[in-house]
C-alpha positions as CSV (number, residue, x, y, z in Angstrom):
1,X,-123.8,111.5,-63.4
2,X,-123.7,115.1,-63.3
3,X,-122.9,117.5,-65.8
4,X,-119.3,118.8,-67.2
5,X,-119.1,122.1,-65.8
6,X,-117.7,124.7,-68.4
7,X,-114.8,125.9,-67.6
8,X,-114.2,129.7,-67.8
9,X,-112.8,132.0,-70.5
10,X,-110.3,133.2,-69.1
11,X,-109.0,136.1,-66.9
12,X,-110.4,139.7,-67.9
13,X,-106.9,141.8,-69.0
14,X,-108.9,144.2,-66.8
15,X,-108.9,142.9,-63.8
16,X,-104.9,141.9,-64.2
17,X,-104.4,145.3,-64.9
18,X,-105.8,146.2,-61.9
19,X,-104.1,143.6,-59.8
20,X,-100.6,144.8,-61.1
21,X,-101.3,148.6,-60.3
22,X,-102.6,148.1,-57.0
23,X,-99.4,145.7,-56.7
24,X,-97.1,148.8,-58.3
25,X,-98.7,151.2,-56.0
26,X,-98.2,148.9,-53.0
27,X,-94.5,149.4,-53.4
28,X,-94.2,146.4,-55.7
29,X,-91.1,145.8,-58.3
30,X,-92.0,142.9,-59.7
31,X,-94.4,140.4,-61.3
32,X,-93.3,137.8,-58.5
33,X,-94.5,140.5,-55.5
34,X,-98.5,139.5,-56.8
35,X,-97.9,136.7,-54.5
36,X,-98.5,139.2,-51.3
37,X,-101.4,140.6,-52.7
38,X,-102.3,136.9,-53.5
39,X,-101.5,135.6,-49.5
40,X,-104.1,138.3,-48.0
41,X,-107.5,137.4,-47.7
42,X,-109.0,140.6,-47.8
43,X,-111.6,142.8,-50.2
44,X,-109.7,142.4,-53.8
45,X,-110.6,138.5,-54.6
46,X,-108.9,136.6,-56.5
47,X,-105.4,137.9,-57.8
48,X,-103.8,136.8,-61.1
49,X,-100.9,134.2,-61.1
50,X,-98.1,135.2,-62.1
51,X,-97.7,133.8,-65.5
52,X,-101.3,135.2,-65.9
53,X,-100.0,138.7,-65.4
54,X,-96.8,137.7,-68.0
55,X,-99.3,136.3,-70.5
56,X,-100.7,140.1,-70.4
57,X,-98.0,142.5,-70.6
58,X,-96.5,140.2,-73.5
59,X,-99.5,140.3,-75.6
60,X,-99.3,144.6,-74.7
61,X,-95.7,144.3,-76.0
62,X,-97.0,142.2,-79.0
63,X,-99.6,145.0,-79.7
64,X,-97.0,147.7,-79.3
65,X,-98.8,149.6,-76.9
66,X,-97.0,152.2,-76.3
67,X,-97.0,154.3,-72.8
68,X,-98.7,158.0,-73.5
69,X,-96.0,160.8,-73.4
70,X,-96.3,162.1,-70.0
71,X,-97.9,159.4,-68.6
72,X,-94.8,158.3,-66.0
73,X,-94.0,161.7,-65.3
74,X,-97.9,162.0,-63.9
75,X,-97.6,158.7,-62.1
76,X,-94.8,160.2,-60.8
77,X,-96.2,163.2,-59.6
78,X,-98.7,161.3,-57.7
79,X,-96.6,159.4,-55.2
């Protein structure tokens, strides 16, 4: 019989991140528009699921992280 195979930790916050600001900068408006980056098989991998990406920015509203002053207005700037 083989082995168990360990299961993984978990999803980096990291690499969520990243999949919802490429998804944002894509022209996304929502959690629910990961499932296009999700449907392309192309260069980014795996995407997060979409509770995944929930999971995260609820634990960043649990933590109170709160946006940097100017830091829409420079996102802004850039499109």
């Amino acid at each position: 019989m083989a082995g168990l195979r360990q299961r993984r930790r978990g999803h980096d916050p990291g690499r969520i991140t990243v999949d919802v600001a490429v998804m944002l900068a894509d022209g996304g408006e929502a959690i629910a528009d990961l499932a296009v980056r999700r449907n392309e098989a192309g260069p980014f991998g795996s995407v997060a699921s979409d509770p995944t990406a929930w999971r995260l920015l609820s634990l960043s509203q649990v933590l109170s992280l709160a946006t940097p002053p100017g830091a829409l207005e420079m996102i802004s700037a850039g499109r």
